[in-house]
C-alpha positions as CSV (number, residue, x, y, z in Angstrom):
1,X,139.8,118.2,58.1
2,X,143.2,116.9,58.8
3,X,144.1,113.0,59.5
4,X,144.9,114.9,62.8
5,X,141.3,115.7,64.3
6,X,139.8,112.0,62.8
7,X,139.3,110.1,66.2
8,X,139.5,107.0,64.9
9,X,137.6,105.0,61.4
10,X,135.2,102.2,61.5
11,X,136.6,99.0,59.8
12,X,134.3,96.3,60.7
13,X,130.6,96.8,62.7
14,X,128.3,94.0,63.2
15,X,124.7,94.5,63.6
16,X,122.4,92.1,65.6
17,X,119.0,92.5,65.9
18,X,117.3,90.2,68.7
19,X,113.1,90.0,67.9
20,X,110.9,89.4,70.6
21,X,111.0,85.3,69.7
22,X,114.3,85.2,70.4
23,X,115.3,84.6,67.0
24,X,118.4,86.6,65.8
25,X,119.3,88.6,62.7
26,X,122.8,89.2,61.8
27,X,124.5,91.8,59.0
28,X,128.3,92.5,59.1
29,X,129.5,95.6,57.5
30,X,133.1,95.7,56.5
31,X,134.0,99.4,55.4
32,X,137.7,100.9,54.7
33,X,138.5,104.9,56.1
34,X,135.4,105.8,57.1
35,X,134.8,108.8,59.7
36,X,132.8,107.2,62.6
37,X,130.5,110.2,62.0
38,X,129.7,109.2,58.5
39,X,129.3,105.7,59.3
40,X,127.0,106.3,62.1
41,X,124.6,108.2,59.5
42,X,125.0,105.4,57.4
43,X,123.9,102.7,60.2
44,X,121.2,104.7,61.2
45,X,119.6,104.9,57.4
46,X,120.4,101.5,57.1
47,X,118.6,99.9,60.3
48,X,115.8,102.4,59.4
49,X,115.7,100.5,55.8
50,X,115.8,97.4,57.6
51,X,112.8,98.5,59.9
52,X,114.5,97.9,62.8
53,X,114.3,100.7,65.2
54,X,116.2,99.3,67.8
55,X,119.8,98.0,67.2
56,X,122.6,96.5,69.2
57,X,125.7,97.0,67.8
58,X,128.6,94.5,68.4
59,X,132.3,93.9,67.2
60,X,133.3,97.6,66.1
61,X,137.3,97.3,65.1
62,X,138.9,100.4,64.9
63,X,142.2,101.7,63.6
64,X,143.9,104.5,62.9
65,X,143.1,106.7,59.9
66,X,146.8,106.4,58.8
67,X,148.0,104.2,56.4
């Protein structure tokens, strides 16, 4: 795959998870030229690991796959 058909790389995602008390859980992930494909695979494992099955997903920067 060429830098071409990349739509666009993840940089920076924060995750926050809200439980039902109202109390808040927070993980940033800072990655470098990822494909938003791969990285959305690797949220998904990840908040399964966490035991969280539902997520809200805040703060995604993205830029270009170009240096």
């Amino acid at each position: 795959m060429s830098k071409n058909e990349i739509p666009f790389c993840v940089t920076k995602v924060t995750i926050k998870k809200v439980y039902h008390d109202g109390e808040t859980h927070s993980v940033s992930v800072s990655s470098t030229k990822i494909h938003i494909d791969d990285f959305r695979e690797q949220l998904m494992q990840a908040c399964l690991a966490f035991g969280w099955s539902e997520v809200q997903v805040n703060d995604i920067f993205n830029s270009s796959c170009e240096d």
